[in-house]
N, CA, C and O atoms as a Maestro MAE file, in Angstrom:
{
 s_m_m2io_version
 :::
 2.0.0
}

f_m_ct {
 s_m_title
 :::
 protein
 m_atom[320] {
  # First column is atom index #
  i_m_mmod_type
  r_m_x_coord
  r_m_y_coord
  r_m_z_coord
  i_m_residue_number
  s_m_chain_name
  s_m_pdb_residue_name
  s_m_pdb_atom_name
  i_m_atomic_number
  :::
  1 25 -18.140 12.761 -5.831 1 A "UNK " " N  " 7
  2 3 -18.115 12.829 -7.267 1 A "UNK " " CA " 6
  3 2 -16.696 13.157 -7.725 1 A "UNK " " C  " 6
  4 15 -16.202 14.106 -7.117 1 A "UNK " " O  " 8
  5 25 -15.806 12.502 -8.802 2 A "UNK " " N  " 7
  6 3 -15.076 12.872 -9.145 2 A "UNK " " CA " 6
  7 2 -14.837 13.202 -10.209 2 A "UNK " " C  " 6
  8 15 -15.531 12.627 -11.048 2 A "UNK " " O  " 8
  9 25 -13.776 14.263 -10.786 3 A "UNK " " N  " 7
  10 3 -13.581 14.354 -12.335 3 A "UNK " " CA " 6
  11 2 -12.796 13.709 -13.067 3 A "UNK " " C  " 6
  12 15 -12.074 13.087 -12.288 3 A "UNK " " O  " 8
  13 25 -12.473 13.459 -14.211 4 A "UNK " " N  " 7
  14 3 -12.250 12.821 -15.251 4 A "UNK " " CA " 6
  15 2 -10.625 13.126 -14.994 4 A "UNK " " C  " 6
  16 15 -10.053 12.123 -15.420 4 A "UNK " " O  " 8
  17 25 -9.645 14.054 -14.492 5 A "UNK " " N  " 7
  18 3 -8.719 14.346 -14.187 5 A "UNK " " CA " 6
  19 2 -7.893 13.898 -12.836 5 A "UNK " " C  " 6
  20 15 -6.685 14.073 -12.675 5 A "UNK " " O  " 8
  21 25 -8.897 13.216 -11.791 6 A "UNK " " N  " 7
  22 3 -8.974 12.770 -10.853 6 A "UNK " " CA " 6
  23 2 -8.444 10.969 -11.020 6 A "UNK " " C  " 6
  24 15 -8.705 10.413 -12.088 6 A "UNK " " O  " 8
  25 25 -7.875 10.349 -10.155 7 A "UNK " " N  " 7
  26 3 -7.377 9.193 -9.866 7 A "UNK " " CA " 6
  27 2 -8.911 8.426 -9.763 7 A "UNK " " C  " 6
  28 15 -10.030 8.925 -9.644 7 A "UNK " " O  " 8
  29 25 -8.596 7.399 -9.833 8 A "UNK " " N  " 7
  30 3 -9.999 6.392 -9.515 8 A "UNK " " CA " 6
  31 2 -9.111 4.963 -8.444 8 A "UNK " " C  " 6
  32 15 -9.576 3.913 -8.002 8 A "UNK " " O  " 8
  33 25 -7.836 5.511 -8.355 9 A "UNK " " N  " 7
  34 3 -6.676 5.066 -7.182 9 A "UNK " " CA " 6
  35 2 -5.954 6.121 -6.244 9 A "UNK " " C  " 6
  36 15 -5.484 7.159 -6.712 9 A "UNK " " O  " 8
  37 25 -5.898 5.844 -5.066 10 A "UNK " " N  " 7
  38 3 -4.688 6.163 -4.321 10 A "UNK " " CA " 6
  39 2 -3.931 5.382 -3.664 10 A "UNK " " C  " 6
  40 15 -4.402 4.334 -3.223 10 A "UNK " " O  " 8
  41 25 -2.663 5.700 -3.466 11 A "UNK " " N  " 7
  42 3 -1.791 5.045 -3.054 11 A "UNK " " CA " 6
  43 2 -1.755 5.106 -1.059 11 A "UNK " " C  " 6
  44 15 -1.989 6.033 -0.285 11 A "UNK " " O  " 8
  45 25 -1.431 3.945 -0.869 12 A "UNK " " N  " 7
  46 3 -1.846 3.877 0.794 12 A "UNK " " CA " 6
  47 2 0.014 3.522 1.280 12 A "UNK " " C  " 6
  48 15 0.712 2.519 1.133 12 A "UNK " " O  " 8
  49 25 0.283 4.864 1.877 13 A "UNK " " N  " 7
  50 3 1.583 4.949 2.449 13 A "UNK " " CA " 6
  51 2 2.170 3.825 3.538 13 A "UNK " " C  " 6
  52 15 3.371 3.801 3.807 13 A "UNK " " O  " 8
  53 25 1.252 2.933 4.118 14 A "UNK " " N  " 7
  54 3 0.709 2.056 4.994 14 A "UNK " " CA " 6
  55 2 1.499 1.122 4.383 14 A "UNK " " C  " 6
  56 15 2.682 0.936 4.668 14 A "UNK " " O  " 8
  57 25 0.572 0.234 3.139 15 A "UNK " " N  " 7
  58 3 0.958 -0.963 2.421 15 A "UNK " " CA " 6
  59 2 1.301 -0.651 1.243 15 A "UNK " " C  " 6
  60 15 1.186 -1.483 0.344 15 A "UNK " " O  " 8
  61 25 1.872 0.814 0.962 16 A "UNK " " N  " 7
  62 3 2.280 0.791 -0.121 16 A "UNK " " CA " 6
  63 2 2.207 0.029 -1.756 16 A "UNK " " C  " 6
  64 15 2.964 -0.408 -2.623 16 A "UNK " " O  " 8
  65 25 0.846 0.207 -1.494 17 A "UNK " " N  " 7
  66 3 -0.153 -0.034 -2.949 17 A "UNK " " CA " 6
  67 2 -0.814 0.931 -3.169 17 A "UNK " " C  " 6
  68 15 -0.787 1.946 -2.474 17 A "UNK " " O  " 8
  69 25 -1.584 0.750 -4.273 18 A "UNK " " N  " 7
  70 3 -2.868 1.965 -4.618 18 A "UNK " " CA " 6
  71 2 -4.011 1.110 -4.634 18 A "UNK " " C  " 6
  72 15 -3.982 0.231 -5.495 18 A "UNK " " O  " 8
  73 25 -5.177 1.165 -3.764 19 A "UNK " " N  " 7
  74 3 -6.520 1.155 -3.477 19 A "UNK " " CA " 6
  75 2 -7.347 1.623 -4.304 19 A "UNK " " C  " 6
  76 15 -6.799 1.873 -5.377 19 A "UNK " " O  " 8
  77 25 -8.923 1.959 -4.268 20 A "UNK " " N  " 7
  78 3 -9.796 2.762 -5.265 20 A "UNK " " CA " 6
  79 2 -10.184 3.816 -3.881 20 A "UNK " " C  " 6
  80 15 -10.259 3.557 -2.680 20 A "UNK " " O  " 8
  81 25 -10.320 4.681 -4.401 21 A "UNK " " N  " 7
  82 3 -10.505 5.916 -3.564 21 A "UNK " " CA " 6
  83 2 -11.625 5.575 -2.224 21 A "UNK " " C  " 6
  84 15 -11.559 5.790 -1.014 21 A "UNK " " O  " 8
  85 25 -12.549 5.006 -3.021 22 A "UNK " " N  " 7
  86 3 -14.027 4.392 -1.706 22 A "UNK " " CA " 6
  87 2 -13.563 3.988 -1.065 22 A "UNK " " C  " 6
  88 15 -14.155 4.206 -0.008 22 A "UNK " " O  " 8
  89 25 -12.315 3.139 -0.827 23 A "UNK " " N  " 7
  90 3 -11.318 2.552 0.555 23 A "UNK " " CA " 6
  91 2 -10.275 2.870 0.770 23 A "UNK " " C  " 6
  92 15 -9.358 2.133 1.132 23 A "UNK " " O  " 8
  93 25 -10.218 4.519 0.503 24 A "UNK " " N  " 7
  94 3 -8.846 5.466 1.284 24 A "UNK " " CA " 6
  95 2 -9.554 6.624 2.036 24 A "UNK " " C  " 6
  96 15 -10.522 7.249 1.605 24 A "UNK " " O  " 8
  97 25 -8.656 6.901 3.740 25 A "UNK " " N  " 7
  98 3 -9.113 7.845 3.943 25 A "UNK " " CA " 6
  99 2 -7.604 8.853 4.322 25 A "UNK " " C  " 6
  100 15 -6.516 8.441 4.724 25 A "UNK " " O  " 8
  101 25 -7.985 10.108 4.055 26 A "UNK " " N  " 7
  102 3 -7.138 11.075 4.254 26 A "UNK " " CA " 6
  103 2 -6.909 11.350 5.510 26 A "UNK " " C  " 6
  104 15 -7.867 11.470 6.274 26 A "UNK " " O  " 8
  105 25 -5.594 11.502 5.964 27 A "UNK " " N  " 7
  106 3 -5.079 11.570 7.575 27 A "UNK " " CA " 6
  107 2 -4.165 12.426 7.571 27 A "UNK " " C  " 6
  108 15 -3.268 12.474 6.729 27 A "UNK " " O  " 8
  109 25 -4.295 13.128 8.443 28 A "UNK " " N  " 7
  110 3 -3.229 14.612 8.736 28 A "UNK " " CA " 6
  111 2 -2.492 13.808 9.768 28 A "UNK " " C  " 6
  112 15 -2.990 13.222 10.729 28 A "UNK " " O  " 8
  113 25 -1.085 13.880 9.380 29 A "UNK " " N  " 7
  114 3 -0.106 13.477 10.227 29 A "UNK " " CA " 6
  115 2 1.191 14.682 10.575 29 A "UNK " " C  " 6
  116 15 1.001 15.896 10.651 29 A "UNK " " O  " 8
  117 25 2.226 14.128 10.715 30 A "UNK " " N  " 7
  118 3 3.503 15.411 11.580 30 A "UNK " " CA " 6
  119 2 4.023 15.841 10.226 30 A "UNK " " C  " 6
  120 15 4.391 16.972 9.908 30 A "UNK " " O  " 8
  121 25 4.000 15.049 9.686 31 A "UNK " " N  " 7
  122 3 4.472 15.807 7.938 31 A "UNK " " CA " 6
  123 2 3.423 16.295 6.803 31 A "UNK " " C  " 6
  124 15 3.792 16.727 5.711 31 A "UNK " " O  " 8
  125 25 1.756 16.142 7.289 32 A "UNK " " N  " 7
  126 3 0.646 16.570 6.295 32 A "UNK " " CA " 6
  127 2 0.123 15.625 5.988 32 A "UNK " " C  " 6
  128 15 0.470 14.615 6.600 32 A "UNK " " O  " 8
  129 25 -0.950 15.477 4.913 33 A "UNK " " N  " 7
  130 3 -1.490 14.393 4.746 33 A "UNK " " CA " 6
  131 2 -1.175 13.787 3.791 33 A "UNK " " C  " 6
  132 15 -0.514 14.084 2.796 33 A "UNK " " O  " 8
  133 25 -1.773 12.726 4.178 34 A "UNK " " N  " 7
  134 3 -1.633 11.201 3.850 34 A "UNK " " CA " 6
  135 2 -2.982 10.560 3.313 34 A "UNK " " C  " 6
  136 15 -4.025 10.677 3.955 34 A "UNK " " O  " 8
  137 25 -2.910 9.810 1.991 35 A "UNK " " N  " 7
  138 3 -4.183 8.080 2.526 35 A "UNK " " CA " 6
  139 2 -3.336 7.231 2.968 35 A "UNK " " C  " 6
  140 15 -2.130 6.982 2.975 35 A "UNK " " O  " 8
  141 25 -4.654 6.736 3.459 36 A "UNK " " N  " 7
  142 3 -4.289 5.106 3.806 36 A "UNK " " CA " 6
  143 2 -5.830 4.633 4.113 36 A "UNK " " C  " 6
  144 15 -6.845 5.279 4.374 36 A "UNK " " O  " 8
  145 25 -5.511 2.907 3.940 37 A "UNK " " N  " 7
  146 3 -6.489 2.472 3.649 37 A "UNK " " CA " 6
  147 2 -6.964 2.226 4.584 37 A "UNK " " C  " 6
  148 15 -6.354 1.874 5.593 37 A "UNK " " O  " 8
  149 25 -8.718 2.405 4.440 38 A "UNK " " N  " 7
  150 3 -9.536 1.860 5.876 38 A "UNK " " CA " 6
  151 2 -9.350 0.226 6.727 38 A "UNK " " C  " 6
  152 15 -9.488 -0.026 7.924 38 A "UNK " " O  " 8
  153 25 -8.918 -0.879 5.344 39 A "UNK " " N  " 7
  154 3 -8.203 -1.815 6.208 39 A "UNK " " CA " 6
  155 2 -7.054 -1.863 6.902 39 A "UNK " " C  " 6
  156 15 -6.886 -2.788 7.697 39 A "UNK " " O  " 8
  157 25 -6.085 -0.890 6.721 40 A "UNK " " N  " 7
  158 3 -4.939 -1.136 7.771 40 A "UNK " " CA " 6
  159 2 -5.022 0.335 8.541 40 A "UNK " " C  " 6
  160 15 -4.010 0.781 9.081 40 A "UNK " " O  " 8
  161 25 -6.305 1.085 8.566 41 A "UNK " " N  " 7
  162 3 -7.297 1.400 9.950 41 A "UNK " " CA " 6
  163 2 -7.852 0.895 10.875 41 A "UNK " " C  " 6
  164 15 -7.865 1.058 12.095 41 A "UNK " " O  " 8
  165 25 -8.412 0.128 10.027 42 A "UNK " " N  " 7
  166 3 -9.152 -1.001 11.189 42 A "UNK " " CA " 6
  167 2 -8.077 -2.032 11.640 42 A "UNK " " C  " 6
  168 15 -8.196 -2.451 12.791 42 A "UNK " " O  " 8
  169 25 -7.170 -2.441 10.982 43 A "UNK " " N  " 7
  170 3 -6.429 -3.205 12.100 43 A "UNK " " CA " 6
  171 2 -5.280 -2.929 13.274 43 A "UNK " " C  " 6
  172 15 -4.550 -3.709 13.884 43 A "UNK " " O  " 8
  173 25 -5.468 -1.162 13.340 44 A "UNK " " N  " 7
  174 3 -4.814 -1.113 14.209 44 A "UNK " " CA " 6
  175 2 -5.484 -1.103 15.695 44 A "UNK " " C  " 6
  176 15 -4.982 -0.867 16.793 44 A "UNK " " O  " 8
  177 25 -7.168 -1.545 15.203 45 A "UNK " " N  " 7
  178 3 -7.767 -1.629 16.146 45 A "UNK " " CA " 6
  179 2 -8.206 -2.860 16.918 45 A "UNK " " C  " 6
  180 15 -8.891 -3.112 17.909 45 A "UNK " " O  " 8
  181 25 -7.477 -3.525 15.987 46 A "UNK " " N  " 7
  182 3 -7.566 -5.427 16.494 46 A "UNK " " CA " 6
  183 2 -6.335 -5.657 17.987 46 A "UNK " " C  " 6
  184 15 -5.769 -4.871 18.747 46 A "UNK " " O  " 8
  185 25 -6.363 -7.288 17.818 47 A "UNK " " N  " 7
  186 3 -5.834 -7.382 19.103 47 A "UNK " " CA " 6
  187 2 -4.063 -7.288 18.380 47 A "UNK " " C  " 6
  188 15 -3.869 -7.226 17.166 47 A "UNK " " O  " 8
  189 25 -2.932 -7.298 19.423 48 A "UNK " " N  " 7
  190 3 -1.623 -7.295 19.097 48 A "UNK " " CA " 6
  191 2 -1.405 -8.519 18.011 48 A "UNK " " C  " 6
  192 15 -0.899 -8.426 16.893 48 A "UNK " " O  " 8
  193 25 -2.000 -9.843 18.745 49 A "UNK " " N  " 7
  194 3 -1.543 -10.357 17.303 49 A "UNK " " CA " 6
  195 2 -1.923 -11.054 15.981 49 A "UNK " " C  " 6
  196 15 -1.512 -12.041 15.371 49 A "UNK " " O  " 8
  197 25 -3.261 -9.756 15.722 50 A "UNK " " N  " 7
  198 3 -3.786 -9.872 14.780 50 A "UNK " " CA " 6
  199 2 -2.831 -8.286 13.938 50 A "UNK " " C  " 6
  200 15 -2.141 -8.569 12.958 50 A "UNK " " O  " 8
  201 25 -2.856 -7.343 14.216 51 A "UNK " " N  " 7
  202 3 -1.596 -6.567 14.132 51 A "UNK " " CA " 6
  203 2 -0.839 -7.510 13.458 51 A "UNK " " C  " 6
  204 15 -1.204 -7.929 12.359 51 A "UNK " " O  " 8
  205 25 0.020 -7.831 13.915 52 A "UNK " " N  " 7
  206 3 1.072 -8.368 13.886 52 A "UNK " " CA " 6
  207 2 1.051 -8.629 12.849 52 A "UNK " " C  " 6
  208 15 1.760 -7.983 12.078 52 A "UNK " " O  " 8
  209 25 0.030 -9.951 12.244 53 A "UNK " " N  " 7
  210 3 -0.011 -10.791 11.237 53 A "UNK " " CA " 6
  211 2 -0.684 -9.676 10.026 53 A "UNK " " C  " 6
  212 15 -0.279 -9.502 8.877 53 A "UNK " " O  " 8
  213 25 -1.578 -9.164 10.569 54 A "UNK " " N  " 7
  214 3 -1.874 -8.275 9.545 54 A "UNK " " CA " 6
  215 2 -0.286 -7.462 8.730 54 A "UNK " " C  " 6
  216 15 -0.174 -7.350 7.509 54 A "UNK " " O  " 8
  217 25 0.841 -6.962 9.794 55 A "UNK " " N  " 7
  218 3 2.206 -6.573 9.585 55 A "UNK " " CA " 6
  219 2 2.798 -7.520 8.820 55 A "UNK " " C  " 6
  220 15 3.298 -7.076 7.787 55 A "UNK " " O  " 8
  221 25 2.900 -8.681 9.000 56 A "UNK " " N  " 7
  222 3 3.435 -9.763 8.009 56 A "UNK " " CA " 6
  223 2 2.826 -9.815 6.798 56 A "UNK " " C  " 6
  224 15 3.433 -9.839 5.726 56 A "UNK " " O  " 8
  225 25 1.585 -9.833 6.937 57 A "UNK " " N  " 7
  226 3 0.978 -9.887 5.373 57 A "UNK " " CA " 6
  227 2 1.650 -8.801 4.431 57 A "UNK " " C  " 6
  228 15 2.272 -9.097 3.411 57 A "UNK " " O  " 8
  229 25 1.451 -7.502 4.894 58 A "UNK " " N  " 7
  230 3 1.954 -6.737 3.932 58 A "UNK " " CA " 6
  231 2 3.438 -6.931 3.781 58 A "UNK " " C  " 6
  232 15 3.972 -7.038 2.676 58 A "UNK " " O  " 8
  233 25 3.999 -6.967 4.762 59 A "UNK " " N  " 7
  234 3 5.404 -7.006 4.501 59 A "UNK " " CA " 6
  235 2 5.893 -8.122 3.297 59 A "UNK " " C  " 6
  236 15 6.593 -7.812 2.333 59 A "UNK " " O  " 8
  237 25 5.505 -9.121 3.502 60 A "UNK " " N  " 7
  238 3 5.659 -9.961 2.662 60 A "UNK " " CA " 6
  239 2 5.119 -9.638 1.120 60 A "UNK " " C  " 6
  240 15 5.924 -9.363 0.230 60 A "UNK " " O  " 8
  241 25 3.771 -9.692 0.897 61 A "UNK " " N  " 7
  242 3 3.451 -8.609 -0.235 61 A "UNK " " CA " 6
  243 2 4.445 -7.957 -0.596 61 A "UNK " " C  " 6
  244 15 4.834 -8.252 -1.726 61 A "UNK " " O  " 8
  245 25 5.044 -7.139 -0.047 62 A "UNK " " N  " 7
  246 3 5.980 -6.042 -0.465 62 A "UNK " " CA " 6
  247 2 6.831 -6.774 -1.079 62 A "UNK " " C  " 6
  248 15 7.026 -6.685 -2.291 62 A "UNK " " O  " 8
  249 25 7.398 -7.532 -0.354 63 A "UNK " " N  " 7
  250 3 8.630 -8.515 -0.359 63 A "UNK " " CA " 6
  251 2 8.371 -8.881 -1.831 63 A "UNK " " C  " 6
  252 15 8.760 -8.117 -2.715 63 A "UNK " " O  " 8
  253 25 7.879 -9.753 -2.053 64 A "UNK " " N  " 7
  254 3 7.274 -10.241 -3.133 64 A "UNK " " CA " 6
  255 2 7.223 -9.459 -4.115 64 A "UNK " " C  " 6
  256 15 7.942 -9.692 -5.087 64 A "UNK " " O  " 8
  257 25 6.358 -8.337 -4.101 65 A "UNK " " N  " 7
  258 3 6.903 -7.318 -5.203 65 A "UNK " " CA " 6
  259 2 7.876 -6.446 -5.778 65 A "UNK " " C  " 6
  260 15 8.035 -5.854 -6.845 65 A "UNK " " O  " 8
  261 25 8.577 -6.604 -4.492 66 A "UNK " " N  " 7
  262 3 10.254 -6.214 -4.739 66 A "UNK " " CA " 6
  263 2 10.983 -7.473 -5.338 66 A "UNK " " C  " 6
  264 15 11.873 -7.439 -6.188 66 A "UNK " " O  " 8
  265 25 10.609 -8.253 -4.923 67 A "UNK " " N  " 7
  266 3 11.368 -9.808 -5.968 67 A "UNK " " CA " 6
  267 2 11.255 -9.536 -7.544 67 A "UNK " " C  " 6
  268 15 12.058 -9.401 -8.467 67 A "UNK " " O  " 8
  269 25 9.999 -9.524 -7.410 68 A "UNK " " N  " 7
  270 3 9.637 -9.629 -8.907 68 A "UNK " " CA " 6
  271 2 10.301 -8.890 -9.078 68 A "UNK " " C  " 6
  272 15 11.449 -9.332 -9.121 68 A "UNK " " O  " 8
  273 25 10.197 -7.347 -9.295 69 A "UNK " " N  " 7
  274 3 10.785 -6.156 -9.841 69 A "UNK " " CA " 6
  275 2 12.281 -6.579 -9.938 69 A "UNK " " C  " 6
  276 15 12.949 -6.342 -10.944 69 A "UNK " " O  " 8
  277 25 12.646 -7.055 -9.121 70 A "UNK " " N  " 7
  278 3 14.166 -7.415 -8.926 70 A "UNK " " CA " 6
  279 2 14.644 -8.572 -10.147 70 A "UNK " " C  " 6
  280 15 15.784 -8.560 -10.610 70 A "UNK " " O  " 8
  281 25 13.669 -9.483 -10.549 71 A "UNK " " N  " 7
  282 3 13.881 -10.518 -11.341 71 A "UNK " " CA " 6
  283 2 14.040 -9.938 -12.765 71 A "UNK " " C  " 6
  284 15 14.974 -9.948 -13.567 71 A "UNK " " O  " 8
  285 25 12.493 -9.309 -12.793 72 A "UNK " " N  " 7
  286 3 12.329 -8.687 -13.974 72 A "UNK " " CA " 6
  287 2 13.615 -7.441 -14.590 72 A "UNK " " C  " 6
  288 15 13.851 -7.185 -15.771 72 A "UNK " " O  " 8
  289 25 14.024 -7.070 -13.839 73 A "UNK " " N  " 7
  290 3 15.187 -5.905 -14.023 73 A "UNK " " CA " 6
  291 2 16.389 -6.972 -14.423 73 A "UNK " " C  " 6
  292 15 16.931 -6.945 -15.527 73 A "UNK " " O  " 8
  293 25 16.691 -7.792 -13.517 74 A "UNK " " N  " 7
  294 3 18.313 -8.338 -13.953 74 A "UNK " " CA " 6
  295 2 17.872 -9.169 -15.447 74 A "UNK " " C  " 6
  296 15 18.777 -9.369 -16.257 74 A "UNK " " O  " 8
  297 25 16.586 -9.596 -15.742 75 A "UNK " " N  " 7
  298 3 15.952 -10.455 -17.037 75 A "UNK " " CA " 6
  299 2 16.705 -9.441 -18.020 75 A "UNK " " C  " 6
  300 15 17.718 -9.815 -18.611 75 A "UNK " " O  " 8
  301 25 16.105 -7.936 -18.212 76 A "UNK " " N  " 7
  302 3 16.278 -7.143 -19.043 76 A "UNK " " CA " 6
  303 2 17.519 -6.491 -19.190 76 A "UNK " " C  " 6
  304 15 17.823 -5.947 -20.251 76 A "UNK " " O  " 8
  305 25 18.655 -6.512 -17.674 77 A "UNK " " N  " 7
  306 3 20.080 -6.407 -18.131 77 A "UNK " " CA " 6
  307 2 20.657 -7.411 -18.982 77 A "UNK " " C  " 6
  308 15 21.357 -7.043 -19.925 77 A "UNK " " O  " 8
  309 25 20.479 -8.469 -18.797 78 A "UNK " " N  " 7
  310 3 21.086 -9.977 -19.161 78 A "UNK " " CA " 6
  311 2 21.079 -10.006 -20.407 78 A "UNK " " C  " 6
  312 15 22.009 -10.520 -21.028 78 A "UNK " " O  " 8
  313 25 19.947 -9.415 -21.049 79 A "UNK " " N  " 7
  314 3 19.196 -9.590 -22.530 79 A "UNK " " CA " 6
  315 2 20.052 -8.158 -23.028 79 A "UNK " " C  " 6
  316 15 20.260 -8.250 -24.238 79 A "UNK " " O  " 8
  317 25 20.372 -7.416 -22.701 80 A "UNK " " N  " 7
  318 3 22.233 -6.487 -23.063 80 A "UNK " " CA " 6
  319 2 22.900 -7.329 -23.669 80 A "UNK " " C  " 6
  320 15 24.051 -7.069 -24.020 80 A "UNK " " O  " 8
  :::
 }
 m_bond[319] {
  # First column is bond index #
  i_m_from
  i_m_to
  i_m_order
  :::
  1 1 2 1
  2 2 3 1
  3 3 4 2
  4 3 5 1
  5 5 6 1
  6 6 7 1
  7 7 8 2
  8 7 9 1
  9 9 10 1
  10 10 11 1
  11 11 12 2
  12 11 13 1
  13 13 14 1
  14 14 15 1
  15 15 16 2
  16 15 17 1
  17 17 18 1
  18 18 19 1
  19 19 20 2
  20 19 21 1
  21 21 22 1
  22 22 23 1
  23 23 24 2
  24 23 25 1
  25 25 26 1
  26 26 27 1
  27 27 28 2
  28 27 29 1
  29 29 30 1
  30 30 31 1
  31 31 32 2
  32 31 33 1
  33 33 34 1
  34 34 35 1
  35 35 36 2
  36 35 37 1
  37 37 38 1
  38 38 39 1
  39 39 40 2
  40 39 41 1
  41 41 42 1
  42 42 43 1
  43 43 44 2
  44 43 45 1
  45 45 46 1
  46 46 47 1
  47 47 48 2
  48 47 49 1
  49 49 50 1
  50 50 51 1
  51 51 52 2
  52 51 53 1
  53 53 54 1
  54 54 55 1
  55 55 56 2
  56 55 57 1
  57 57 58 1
  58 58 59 1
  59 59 60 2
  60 59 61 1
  61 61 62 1
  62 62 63 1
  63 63 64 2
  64 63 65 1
  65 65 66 1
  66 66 67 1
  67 67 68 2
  68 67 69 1
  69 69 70 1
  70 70 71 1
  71 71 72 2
  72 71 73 1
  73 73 74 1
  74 74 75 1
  75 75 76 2
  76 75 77 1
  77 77 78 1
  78 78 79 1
  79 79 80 2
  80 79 81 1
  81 81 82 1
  82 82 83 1
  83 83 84 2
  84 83 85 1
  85 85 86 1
  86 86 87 1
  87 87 88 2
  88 87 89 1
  89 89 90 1
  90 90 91 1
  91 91 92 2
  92 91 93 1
  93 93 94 1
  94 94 95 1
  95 95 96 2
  96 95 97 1
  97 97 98 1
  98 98 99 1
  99 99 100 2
  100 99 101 1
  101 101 102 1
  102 102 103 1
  103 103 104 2
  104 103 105 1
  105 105 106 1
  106 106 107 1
  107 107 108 2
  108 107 109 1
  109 109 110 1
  110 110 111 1
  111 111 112 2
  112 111 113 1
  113 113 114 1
  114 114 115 1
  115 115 116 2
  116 115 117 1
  117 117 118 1
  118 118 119 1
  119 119 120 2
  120 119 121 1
  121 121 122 1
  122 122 123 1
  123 123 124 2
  124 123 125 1
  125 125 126 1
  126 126 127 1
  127 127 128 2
  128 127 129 1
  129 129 130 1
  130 130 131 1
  131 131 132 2
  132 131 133 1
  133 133 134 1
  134 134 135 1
  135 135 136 2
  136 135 137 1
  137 137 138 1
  138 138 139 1
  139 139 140 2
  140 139 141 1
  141 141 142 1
  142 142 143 1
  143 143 144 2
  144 143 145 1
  145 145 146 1
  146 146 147 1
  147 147 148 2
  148 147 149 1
  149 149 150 1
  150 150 151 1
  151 151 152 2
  152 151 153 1
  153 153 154 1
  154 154 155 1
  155 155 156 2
  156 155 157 1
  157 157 158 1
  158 158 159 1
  159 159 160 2
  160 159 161 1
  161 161 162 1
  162 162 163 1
  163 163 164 2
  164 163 165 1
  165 165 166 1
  166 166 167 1
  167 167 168 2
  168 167 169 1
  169 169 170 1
  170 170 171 1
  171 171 172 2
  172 171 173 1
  173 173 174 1
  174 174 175 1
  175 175 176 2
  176 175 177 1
  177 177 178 1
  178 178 179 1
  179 179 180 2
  180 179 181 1
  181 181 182 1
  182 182 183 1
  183 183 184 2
  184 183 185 1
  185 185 186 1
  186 186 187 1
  187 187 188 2
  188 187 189 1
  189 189 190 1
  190 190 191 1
  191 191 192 2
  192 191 193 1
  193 193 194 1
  194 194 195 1
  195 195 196 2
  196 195 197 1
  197 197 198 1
  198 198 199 1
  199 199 200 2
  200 199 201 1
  201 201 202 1
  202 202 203 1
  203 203 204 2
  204 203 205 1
  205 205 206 1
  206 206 207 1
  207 207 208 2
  208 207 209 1
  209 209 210 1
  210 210 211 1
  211 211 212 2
  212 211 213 1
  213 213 214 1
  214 214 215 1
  215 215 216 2
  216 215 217 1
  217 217 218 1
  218 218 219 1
  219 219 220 2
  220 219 221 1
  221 221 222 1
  222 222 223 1
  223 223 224 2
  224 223 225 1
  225 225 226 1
  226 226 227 1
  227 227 228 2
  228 227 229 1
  229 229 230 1
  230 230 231 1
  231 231 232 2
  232 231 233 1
  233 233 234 1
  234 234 235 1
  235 235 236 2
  236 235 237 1
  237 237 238 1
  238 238 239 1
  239 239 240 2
  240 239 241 1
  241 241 242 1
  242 242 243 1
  243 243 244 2
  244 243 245 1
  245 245 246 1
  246 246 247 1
  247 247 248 2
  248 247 249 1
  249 249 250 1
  250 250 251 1
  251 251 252 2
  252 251 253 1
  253 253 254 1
  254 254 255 1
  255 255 256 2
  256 255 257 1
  257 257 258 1
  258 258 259 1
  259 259 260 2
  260 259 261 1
  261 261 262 1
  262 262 263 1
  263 263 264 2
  264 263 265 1
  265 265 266 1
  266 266 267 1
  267 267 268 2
  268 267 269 1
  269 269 270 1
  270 270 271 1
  271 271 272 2
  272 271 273 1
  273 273 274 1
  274 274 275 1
  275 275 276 2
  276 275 277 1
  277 277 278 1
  278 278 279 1
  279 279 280 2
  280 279 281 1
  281 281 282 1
  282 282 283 1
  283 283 284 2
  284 283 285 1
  285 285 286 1
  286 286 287 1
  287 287 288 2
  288 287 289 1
  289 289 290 1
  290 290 291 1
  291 291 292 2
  292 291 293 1
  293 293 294 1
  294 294 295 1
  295 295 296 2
  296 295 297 1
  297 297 298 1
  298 298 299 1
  299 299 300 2
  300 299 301 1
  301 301 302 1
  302 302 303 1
  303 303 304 2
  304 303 305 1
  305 305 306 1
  306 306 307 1
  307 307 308 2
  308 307 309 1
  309 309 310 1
  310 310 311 1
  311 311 312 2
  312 311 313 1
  313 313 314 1
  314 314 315 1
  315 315 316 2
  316 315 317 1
  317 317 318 1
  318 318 319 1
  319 319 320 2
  :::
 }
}
């Protein structure tokens, strides 16, 4: 149950997005905890190169959203 003050997202340190809470789980690591999402849980349980590709997907994602951000920013210097 959550409260009204509470996220109905967390952010997954993993793929660096935000998820809905029902598909984050909390993980104590060397620096404290963390979410991350139960899908890039479960794929560290696949074979190497499903890994892998699963690693490309996000990376690229990322990629991609660093473009944009990148586009969108020099749009709004230009317009200076």
């Amino acid at each position: 149950m959550s409260d009204k003050n509470s996220p109905a997202t967390r952010y997954c340190y993993h793929c660096r997005t935000h998820h809905p809470v029902e598909e984050m789980k909390l993980l104590v690591t060397k620096t404290g905890s963390r979410w991350r999402c139960i899908k890039s849980i479960e794929a560290v349980k696949r074979s190497k190169e499903e890994r892998d590709q699963y690693g490309r997907q996000v990376s690229a994602a990322n990629q991609a959203e660093a473009s944009g951000r990148a586009r969108m920013l020099n749009k709004i210097q230009q317009g200076r």
